[in-house]
Each structure stands twice: as structure tokens, then as C-alpha cells.
N, C-alpha and C positions, 0 to 999 in steps of 0.2 A: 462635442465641444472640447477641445482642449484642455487640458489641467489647468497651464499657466494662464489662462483666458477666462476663466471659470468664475461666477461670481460668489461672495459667499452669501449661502442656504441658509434661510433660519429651521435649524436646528429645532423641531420637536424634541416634547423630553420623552422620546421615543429614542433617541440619541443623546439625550443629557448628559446620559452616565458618562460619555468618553470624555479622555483623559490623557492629553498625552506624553505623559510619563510613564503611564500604564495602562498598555491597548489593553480597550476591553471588548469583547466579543462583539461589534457592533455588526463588521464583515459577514461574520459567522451566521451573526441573526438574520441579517439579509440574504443570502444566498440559500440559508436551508429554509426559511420559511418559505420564498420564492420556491423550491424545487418541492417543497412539501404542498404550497397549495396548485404547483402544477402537476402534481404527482410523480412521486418519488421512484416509481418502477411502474409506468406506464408502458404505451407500445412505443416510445420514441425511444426510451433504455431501454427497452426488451430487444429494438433492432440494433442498438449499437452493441448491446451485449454478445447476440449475435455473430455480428460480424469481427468483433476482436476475438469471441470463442473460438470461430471456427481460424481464424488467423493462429491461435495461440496453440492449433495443432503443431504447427510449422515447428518450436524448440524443441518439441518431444522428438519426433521424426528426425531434425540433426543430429539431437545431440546422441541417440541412443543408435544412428544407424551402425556408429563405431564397434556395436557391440555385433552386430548380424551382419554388416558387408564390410566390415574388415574382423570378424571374425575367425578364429583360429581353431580348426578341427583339428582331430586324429591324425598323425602324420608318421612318415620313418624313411627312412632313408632311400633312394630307387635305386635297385639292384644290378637293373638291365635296361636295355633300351626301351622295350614295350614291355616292364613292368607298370603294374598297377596297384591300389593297395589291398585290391581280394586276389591276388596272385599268391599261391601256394608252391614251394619248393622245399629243396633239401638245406638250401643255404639256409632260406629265412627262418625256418624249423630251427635250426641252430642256433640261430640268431636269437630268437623269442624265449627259447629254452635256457639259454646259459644263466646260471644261477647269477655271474657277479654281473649283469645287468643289472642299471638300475633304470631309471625312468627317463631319464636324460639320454644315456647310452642308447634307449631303444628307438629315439627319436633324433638323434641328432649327430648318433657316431655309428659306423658300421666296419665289420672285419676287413683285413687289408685281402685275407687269402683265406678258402677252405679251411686250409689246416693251421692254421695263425691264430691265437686268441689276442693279437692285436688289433688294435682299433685307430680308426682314420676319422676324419670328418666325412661328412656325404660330398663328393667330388661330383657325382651326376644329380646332384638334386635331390629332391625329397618327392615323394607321392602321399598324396591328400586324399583320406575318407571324404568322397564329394555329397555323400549323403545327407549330413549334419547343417552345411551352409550355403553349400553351392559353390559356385567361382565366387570368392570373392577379393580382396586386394590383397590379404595376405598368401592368400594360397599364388597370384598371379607376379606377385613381386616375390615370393618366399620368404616371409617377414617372419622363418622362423629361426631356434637355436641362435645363434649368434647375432643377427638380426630382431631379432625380438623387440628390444629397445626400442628400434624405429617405429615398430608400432605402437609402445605406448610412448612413444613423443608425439606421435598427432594428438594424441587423446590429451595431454597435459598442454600441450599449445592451444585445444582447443579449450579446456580451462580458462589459460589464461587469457585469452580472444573473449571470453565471457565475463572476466574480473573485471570489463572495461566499461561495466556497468555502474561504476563510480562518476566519468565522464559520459555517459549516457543521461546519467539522474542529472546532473551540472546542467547539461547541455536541453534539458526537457523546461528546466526549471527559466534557464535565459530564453528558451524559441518557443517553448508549447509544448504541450505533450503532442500534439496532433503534427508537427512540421517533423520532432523525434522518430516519431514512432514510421512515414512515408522514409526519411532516410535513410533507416534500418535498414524497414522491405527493400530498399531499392540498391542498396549494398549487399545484403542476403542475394537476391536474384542474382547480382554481379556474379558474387562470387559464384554458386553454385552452378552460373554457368561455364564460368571460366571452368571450373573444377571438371566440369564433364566435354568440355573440347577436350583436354589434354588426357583425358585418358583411353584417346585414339593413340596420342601418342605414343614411340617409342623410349623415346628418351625424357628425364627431368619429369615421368612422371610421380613419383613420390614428393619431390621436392613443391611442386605445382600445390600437391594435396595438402601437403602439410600447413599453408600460406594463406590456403583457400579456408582450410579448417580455422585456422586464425580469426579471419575476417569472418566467417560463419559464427562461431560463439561471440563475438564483438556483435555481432546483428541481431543474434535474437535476444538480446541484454531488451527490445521492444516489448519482454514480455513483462517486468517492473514499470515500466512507464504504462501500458495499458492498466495494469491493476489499479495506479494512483488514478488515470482518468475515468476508470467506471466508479471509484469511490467518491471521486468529484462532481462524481454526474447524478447518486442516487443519496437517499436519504439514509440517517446511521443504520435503520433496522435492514438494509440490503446491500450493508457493507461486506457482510461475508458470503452473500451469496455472491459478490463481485470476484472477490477468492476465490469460490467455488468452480464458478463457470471455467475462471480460465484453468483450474486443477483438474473440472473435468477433460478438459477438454486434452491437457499434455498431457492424459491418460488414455485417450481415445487417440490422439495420435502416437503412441507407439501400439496399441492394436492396429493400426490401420498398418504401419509400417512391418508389424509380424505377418498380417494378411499378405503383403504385398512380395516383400521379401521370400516369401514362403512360396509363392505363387510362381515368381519368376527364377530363383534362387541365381541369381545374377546379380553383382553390385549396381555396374551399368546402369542396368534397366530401371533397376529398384531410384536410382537415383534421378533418370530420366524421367519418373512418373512422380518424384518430388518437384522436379523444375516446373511441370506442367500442372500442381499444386497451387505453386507459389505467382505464376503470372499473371493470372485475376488481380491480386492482392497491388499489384502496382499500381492499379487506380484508387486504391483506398484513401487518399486525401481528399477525395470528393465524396468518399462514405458518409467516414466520423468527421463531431464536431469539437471545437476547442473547447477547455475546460473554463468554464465561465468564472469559477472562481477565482483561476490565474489570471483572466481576461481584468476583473476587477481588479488584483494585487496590481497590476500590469499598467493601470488607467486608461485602459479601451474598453469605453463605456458601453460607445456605438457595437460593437463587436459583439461584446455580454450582452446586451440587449436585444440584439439579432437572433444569439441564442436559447435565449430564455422566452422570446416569442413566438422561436419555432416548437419548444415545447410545450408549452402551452398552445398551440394549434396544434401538431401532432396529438397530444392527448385528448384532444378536445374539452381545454378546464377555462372556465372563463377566465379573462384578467380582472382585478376587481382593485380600484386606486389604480391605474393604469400611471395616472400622470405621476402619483406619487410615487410607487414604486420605481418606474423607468427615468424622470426626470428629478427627482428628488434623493430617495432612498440611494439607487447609484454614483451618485455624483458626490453624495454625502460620504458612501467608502471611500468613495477615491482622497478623496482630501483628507479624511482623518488617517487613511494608509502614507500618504503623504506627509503628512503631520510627526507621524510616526517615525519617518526617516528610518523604512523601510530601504536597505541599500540592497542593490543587485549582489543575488549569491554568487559568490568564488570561494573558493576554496581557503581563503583564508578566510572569508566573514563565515563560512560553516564551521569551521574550526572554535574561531572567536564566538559566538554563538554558544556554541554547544559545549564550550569548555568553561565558559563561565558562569553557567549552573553547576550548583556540584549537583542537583536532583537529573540533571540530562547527561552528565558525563557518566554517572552509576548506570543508568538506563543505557547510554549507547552501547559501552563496554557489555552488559549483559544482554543485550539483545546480539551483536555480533557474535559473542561465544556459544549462544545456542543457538541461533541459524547455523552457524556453522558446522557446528555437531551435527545438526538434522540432515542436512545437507549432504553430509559426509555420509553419515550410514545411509540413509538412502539409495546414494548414487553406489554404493559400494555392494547395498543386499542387491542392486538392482542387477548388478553388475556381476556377482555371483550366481544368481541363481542360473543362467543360460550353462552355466557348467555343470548342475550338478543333476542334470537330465541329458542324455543320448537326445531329447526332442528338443531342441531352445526355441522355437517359434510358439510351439503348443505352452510353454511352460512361461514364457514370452505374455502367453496375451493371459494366461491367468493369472499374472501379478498385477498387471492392469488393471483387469476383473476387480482384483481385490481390493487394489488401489481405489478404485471408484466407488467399494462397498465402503471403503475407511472414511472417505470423503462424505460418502452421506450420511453416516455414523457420525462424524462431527459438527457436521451443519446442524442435523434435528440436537445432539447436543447442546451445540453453542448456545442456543437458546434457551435453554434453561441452567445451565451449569456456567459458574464463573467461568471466563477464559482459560486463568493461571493454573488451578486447579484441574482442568480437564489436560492443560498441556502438560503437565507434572504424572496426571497417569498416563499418559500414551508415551510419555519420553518412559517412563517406568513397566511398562510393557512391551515397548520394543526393544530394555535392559534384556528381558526375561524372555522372550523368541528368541533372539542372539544368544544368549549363553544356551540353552537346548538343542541349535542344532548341531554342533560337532557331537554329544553325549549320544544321539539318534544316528547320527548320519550311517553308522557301521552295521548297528544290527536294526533298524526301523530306520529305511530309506524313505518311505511314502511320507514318515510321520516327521522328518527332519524337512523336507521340501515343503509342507505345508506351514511348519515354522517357518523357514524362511519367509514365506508368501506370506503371513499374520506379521513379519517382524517388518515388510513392505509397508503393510497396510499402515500400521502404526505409526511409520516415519515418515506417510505423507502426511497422513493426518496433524503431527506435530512441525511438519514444515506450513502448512496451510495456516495452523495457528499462528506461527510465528512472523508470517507473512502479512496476517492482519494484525496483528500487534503492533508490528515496527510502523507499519502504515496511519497506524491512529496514535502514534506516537512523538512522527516528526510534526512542525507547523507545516502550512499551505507554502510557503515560501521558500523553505529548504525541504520537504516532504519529499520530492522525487530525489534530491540529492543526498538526503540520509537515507531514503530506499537501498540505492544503489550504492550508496559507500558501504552499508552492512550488505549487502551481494555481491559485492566486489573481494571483502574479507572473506566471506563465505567460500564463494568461488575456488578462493586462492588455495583458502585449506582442504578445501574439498575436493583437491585434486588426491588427494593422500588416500581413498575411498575406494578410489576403482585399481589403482596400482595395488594399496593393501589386498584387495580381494583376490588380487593373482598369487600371494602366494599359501594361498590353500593348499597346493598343488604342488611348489618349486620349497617353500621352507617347511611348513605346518598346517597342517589344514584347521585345526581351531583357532589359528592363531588371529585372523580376523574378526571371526565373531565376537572372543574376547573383548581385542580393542571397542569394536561396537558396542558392546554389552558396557563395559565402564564406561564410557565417553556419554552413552545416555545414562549412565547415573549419575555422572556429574552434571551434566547439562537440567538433569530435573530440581539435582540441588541448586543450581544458577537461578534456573524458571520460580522457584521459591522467594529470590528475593526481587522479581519483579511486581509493579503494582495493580490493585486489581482494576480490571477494565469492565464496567459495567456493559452491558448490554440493553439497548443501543448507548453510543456515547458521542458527545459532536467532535466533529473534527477540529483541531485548535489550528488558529491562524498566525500566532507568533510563541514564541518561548514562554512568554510571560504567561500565556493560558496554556501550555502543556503541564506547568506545576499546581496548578488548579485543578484541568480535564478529570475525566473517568468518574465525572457523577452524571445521573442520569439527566436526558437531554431532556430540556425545557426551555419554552422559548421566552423570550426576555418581554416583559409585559410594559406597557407604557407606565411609569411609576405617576400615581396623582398627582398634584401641581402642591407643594410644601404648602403649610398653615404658615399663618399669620405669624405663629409663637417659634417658627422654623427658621424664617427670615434674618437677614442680619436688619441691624439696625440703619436705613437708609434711605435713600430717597424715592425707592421703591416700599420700604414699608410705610413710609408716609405717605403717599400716593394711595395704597393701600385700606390706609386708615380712614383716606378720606371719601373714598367712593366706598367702604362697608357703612349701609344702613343702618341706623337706630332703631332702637321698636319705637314703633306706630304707636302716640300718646291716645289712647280713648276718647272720643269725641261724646261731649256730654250729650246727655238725651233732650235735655230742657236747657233751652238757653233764652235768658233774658234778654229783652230787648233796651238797650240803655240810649239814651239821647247820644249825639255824634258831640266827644268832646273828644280833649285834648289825650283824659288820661284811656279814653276807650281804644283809642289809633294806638297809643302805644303799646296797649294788652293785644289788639290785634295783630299788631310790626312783631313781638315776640312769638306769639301763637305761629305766623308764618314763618318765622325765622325755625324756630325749631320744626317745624315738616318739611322744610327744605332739605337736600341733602347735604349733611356737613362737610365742608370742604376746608383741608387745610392748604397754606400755600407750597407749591411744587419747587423743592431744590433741585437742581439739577447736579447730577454723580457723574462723573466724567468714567470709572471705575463698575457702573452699572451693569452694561452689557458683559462686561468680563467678568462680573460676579456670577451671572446669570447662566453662560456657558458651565457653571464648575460641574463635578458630581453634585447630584443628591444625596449623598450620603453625608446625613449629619453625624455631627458628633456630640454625644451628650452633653460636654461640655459648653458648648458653643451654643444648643438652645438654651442650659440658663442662664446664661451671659444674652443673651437676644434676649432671654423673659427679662430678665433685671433692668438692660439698657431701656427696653420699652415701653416700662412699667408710668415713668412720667407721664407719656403722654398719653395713655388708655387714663390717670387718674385724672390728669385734666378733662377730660376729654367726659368722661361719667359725673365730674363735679360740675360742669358746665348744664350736662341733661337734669341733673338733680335741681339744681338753681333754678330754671325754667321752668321747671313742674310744677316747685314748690309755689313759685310767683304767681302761675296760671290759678293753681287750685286757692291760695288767699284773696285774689281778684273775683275770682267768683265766689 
């Protein structure tokens, strides 16, 4: 049924409390009890969960293949025609020996002449240790010395192709999450194909990649809009396993991509068996379903309702109130979302919004500065450690490994330990990994790589957290577009991560971890002044209940119907007064029998009159019904002005019963 077509519902004071000056959770009540009595992580969430898991392999495998197939080995200059880089001579002896080499010199400049201690650039090229990567883009284009930059321009275009995760959230929040997340996939494929025709090519190959890489982090920005829909889909206590799944999962794919890359040691290939990945996943609009809750903000009842009854078949949970919940309860959010003058998010109503609490503007500001942070060292140790092993593939899937021990280390966590608290130590121990491995690195090699690998762990675990934070923090209405606009900031600075990490090697080798090492201790001081988020907690549907939220979730009970003394003074408490019963006068045990006279009829006419039910006469309040919608919430003041205003007609009304009794009992 249409909104505007729509007739109005009477209103249970199952709904009383709304208000609309001040939504109150009514949306909220309805959609999580529905998903609670259909079962909150049944097999219908188990397969959607599923199938965005295994989708949500796809960001890992892009984003990190920069690090393994355009990877940068061992290199120096080519000597000779059919030089190679295990070719031994007299020149290169020379070469490797000279004291005023430096590390630069050995790799990217070579003598002019035997007997010359002058130096040239490499005129014939350079030769690549192929042991370490294989063929991959940099050894094929020579993305090295002077060229170097070009290769991390892909990696920071590919950054910023992912900051585009602000109009992503926008764009989830006006179409769906479900229409989002297919035009992703279906751009992702694009590109990725495009990207491996041209690199048959001769020509405009880098130029192709770099464009390609663009539009690739712009596409899996899907993996934010999946997180808001599996938390839309399940009830709060499987809110962080919705986290979870897709963290396992961009941990499982870069093992699958160290496996593969390892395997084939070819960019090419490696990238061929990513396309052949991703082409199942085109059909996925026929997978997953749309988030019901947006369906309701949205006033597509029919829709929500579609979904919520294939859940409840899928799980096999009866419907119980069928009519009420589908033709009542729904119909009732829509109107009072309505009512609300809920307006379509842009970019200026998010803004407007969220800058006009000062309690959300502290909150956005400090959730951006520590995603950001986390973000950053992450991508930065991740991005490190392939150097500081001769093996990057083996050392590759054991950060992974570790990754996914961190991950289940916070999940049995979260459940017993406040959020802010557990995230304040893990940003506080991945300070303390960071600053230990440069001190290790020179004399305890083994024991500086396993730091790194603990200071991995650590920082997903604190992005994980910070993931479901921001998530139970935005409303249902801007929720994907505050996702995405802290991802987007995130993103931007977190390109600063993997370029710092390079120069371990070209300025300072401790000079990264340092940075890492402060930036999570400020970020743990940040994490200190957020608020605590109990476990479970409902998800808020407008502003007004996010400065409420974060107490434990309970569901909103039908409040009893107000007393008598509750009422205001009107033509519903008279009505009132008039249908409430008197006590029942005791019917004597022995009654005389008197001759039919005049004054017996009249003792009889009151006898009946008082067993009758008292009835006063009905005003009619033009004002009634609109009294009737308000909250229940009285105010003290207002019952004793309603006791006071009252009071009249409860003493007429008891002087009257008295009067009659007394008559009855003189008569007899």
C-alpha cells in the first residue's frame, strides 16, 4: 500500500510512546524483535554470511597483490648482453667491493670503464634476482631507481580509488545496500578485466594499470556496505561476528593469494586466476537480500515484508500476529518515519546532522583519527614485513596466520571485556611491537619478525574493533554514509603506511616503526575519550537515539493503560468515571414483606437505581484523540493537578452512594 494512500492505524500503546519531535525507538523495536523471533543467526544469515565472506576475499587479494606482483627484488645494473644476476666476473667483483658504494650505487649506477672509478646510470638495464618474486610488473616495465615513484603511484591511486568509499556509503544509503554492493562487483570485474587485456600489450601498458587500479579500490569500497548489511540482518549479539567473518575472510584472501602467487610466480597468471575468482560473484544480486530495515526507512513495506517472510521460512520459526506484525506494526514505522521528516541523505543533510550534536561531532572526529591510525600501521607493518625476509610469500601467509589468531583473540574477547578498554590495549600493544623491532632487527633477526608479525596481529584486531564501533554508532539512515566517510578519511591517510614503510631501507630503517609506535599511542589516548559500548547494544535509527544508545538492549514492553488519577481531566475521564463500578450494596438476608404502596415503589425505584451502573452524561472533546496519541510519560506535576481537578466529581459522586445507603438502611 502506498504511504500517501495509507489509512491511519490505531496506534496500540505498544506505539504510544512515539513522538514526533523525538523519534523514539519504535522502528528499532520492530525490526529487531521481528529478526529476534525469526532468529537472529539462523541458516538464512549463515548463508548470506557466507556468501559476502567468501566475496569479501576479493579486497584482500587486490589490494595486497601490489605487494607480490608488482613487487621489487634484488636488482643491479646488467653488465653484458647475456648477463644475469648469479653471473660472477672480474668487473662485478669490483663492482661489489668498492668501498665508496653505497646501496643506491650498487643497484642503480655502474662504472663507465674497467679502470674508471666513475659512475653512469645502467644504459643496458638492470638484472633481477627472479627467485624472490618471479616476473612481476616491476622487474617487466623496470620500475626501478629513477622510476620507482611510478610504482608507488599505483599503490597511492589505488588508495585513493578506495577513499571513494564516502560516495559509496551515500550511494548504499539512497539505492540499497544490495543494488551497492552488484555495481561494485560489476565494476571490479570491468576493471580487472580490462587490466589483463592490456597487459598483452606493448605499449600504454603501465598507464592502462594505473586507471585500472583506480577503479579497483573505488570497487571494493563493497566491503563497508557488506559489513552495514550483515549487521542489519542479525541481532546485536552477532554483530561482531559480522565483523569477524568479513576480517576473516581479507585474511584468508591474501593466503590464498601468497599460495597462488608462489605457485605460478608470474603477475599475469596470478592475476588471471583472480578474474576467474571474481566471475561467479556477478550473479550475486540474486544471492543476498535487501536490508529490511532500510526497506522500512525507505516505505517499501511490500519489500520488508517479502523479506522478513522468507526468513522466517528459511529458518523455519513460526509467524505469530502475522496480521499484526505485517499489516500493522510495518505500516505504523512507515508513518511515524514519515512523520519524522526523515529527509533523503546528501551530503549536506550528513553534515547538518552530525554537526548539530556536539555529542556526534566529538564521536565522528574521534572515530576517524583512530581508524585512521589503525589503518595506517596496518597497511604499513603489512607492507613491511615482505622485506625483511629473503622468503615474502612464507612470511606473507604467516602474518595472515596471525592475523586470524588476533581476530579470534578479540571476538572470545569482546564478549566479556568492554569494547573501548580492550581497543586502548591492543592500540597499546601494537605501540610496544613497533618500537622492538628496529632494537632486534641487527642482532635477533628471528625475534624482530615475530614482532612485526604480533604488531600485525594487534592492528587488525584494533581495526576490527574500530569497525564495529563506528558501525553501532552511525543511525540506520546515515549509517553506511558515516561508515564510508570515516573510510574514506581513513583511506586518504593511510596511504602515508605503505610509502613510510619504504624507507626503512632508502632514509632509516627505524624510522617507521617509530612513527607507528606514537601514532598508536595517540590513537589509544583518542580511543579513551570514546564512549562505552555495551555488549550487545541496539542499533539507533536516528540521531536523537545515538546520544541515548550504548545501554543494554531491551525490548520496549507494552506500557499498561494510565490509572484513573493519570488522566487529564476530560471527557474521557468522565466517560471513565462513568462505566467504573461501585461496590455491590449487601443484599439483606431477611426482607419484609410490606403491602404495595406508594412509599414501598419509591424505596424499591432507589434500591434499583443504585445497582444500576452510574452513568454520567458524555461531553464530547474535539481534542480527545489527540490527547490520546501523546507519550505516557507523566509528569508528576500534572497527576496532581488531574488528582486536584478531579477531586469534585469522585466527592459527588461517593456523597451520592452515601445518601442512598443511608436512605435504604432507615427504610428498613
Amino acid at each position: 500500500m502506498p504511504i500517501h494512500t495509507a489509512p491511519r492505524f490505531s496506534i496500540s500503546p505498544y506505539f504510544a510512546a512515539y513522538d514526533p519531535a523525538k523519534p523514539a525507538p519504535v522502528i528499532t523495536t520492530t525490526i529487531e524483535k521481528s529478526l529476534s523471533d525469526a532468529g537472529s543467526f539462523g541458516v538464512y544469515q549463515i548463508s548470506v554470511f557466507l556468501i559476502l565472506g567468501l566475496l569479501a576475499v576479493v579486497p584482500s587479494m587486490v589490494g595486497f597483490s601490489y605487494d607480490l606482483n608488482v613487487g621489487t627484488p634484488d636488482h643491479r645494473c646488467r653488465l653484458s648482453t647475456n648477463d644475469t644476476y648469479d653471473t660472477k666476473h672480474d668487473r662485478l667483483l669490483k663492482y661489489l667491493t668498492s668501498s665508496s658504494n653505497t646501496d643506491y650505487d650498487k643497484k642503480c649506477r655502474m662504472f663507465i670503464d674497467n679502470s674508471s672509478l666513475k659512475r653512469k646510470s645502467c644504459d643496458n638495464g638492470w638484472v633481477f634476482d627472479m627467485k624472490k618474486y618471479g616476473v612481476t610488473l616491476s622487474t617487466e616495465l623496470s620500475l626501478v631507481c629513477d622510476k620507482f615513484h611510478l610504482r608507488a603511484l599505483t599503490q597511492n591511486v589505488y588508495s585513493a580509488g578506495a577513499a571513494g568509499s564516502l560516495l559509496t556509503g551515500l550511494l548504499s544509503d539512497r539505492w540499497g545496500r544490495r543494488k551497492t554492493i552488484y555495481l561494485l562487483v560489476i565494476i571490479l570485474f570491468i576493471a580487472l578485466n580490462t587490466m589483463q587485456l592490456f597487459f598483452y600489450s606493448p605499449t600504454h601498458k603501465l598507464l592502462v594499470f594505473t586507471i585500472c587500479r583506480f577503479f579497483q579500490g573505488f570497487a571494493i569500497t563493497f566491503h563497508s556496505v557488506s559489513l552495514v548489511l550483515l549487521s542489519e540482518l542479525t541481532g546485536p549479539r552477532r554483530r561482531v561476528l559480522a565483523a569477524n567473518t568479513l576480517a576473516y575472510s581479507f585474511a584468508l584472501g591474501q593466503i590464498i593469494l601468497a599460495v597462488i602467487a608462489k605457485q605460478f610466480k608470474d603477475y599475469k597468471l596470478t592475476y588471471w586466476a583472480l578474474n576467474i575468482y571474481v566471475l561467479p560473484f556477478t550473479c550475486i544480486y540474486l544471492l543476498i537480500p535487501e536490508s529490511p530495515r532500510w526497506l522500512v526507512q525507505q516505505g517499501r513495506i511490500r519489500e520488508a515484508r517479502k523479506v522478513l517472510e522468507r526468513i522466517f521460512l528459511i529458518n523455519r520459526r513460526p509467524i505469530h500476529n502475522r496480521l499484526e506484525l505485517f499489516y500493522s506494526r510495518l505500516p505504523t514505522d512507515v508513518v511515524a518515519a514519515r512523520e519524522a521528516n526523515q529527509k533523503m541523505p546528501t551530503y549536506f543533510n550528513v553534515l547538518k546532522r552530525l554537526c548539530r550534536s556536539k555529542l556526534m561531532r566529538k564521536r565522528c572526529l574521534l572515530l576517524i583519527g583512530v581508524w585512521a591510525v589503525a589503518l595506517s600501521v596496518y597497511l604499513g607493518i603489512s607492507s613491511a614485513i615482505p622485506a625483511l625476509t629473503p622468503w615474502p610469500h612464507e612470511l606473507f601467509i604467516a602474518g595472515a596466520i596471525s592475523e586470524m589468531i588476533g581476530l579470534s583473540v578479540c571476538h572470545i574477547l569482546a564478549s566479556y571485556i568492554e569494547r573501548r578498554r580492550l581497543l586502548i590495549v591492543f592500540f597499546i600493544a601494537t605501540a610496544l611491537a613497533s618500537a622492538l623491532v628496529p632494537f632486534t632487527h641487527d642482532t635477533q633477526h628471528n625475534v624482530s619478525v615475530a614482532l612485526a608479525l604480533l604488531g600485525k596481529l594487534t592492528a587488525s584486531s584494533c581495526q576490527l574493533l574500530i569497525v564495529v564501533y563506528t558501525t553501532e554508532t552511525y543511525p540506520t539512515a546515515l549509517r553506511s554514509t558515516g561508515v564510508g566517510l570515516s573510510a574514506c578519511i581513513a583511506r586518504l591517510v593511510a596511504m602515508i603506511g605503505p610509502q613510510l614503510s619504504a624507507t626503512q631501507y632508502s632514509v632509516w630503517f627505524p624510522l617507521p616503526y617509530i612513527v607507528y609506535s606514537l601514532a598508536s599511542c595517540l590513537a589509544a589516548l583518542a580511543a579513551s575519550q570514546l564512549p562505552h559500548i555495551h555488549s550487545p547494544c541496539k542499533l539507533p535509527e536516528t540521531v536523537h537515539e545515538v546520544e541515548k544508545q550504548h545501554t543494554q538492549v531491551t525490548f520496549t514492553v507494552p506500557s499498561p493503560p494510565p490509572t484513573l488519577d493519570q488522566r487529564r481531566p476530560s471527557s474521557a475521564l468522565i466517560r471513565e468515571l462513568g462505566v467504573t463500578k461501585s461496590n455491590p450494596i449487601p443484599t439483606p438476608i431477611f426482607v419484609i414483606p410490606r403491602p404495595v404502596s406508594r412509599r414501598h415503589s419509591t424505596v424499591i425505584g432507589l434500591d434499583q437505581q443504585i445497582n444500576q451502573v452510574s452513568r454520567l452524561p458524555t461531553i464530547t472533546d474535539m481534542n480527545e484523540d489527540e490527547g490520546d496519541d501523546k507519550t505516557n510519560e507523566i509528569h508528576p506535576t500534572t497527576s496532581v493537578l488531574s488528582r486536584i481537578s478531579s477531586l469534585p466529581t469522585r466527592l459527588f459522586a461517593h456523597r451520592r452512594n452515601s445518601n442512598s445507603t443511608a436512605l435504604i438502611n432507615q427504610n428498613i
